[in-house]
N, C-alpha and C positions, 0 to 999 in steps of 0.2 A: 162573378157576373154583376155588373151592374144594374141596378134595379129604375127603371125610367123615373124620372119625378116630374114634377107639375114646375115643369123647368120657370114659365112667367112669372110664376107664383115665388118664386123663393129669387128669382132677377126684382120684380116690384117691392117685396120685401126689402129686398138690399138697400133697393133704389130710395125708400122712405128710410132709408137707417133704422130699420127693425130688427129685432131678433128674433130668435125662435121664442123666446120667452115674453117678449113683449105680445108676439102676435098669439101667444098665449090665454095672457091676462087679457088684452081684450076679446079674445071670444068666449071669458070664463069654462076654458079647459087646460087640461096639464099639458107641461110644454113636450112632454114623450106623448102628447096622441094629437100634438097638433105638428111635430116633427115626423108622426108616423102618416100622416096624413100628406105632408107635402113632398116627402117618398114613396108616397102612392102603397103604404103598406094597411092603412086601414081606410077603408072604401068612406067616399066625401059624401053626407048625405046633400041633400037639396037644402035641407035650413040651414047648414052650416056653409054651401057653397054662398049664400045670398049674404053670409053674415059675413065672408070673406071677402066679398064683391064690393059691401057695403062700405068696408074699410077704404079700400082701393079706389071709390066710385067708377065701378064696374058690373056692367051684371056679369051672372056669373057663365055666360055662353061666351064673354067677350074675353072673360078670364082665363076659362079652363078648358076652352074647345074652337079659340081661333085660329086663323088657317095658321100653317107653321111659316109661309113667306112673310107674311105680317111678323109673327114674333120672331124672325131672324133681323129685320128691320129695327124692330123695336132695340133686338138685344144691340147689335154692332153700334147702332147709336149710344147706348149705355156702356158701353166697354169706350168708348171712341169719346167721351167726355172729360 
C-alpha cells in the first residue's frame, strides 16, 4: 500500500534541486525524520511546518493544505518544463 505523502512538498523540493539531505541540514534534523516527515510517517509539528514554509517562502497553509486543483496546476506545469 502506498502511503500518501506531502506530495507539494517533495515536487518544491525537486523543483529547488534539494534533497532529502539537504532539506535536512537546513532544518537541523536527520535526513530519516525529515524523509519520514514528507511520507507523512511522523506527524509535521507547527514549528517545523513554518520552518519548511520559510525555505520555500510559503506559509505553511499554502504549503501543506492547498486545494489539490491548484497543486495539480502547479505539478503539470513543473513536469511540462
Amino acid at each position: 500500500m502506498h502511503r500518501r505523502r506531502y506530495r507539494k512538498l517533495t515536487v518544491l523540493r525537486k523543483k529547488n534541486n534539494l534533497t532529502i539531505p539537504d532539506m535536512a541540514e537546513k532544518l537541523n534534523i536527520s535526513t530519516a525524520y525529515y524523509s519520514q516527515i514528507e511520507t507523512k510517517k511522523k506527524r509535521l509539528s507547527y514549528d517545523m511546518a513554518l520552518k519548511i514554509g520559510k525555505i520555500f517562502n510559503l506559509k505553511p497553509d499554502e504549503l501543506f493544505f492547498e486545494d489539490e486543483v491548484n497543486f495539480k496546476k502547479e505539478k503539470e506545469q513543473y513536469i511540462n518544463q
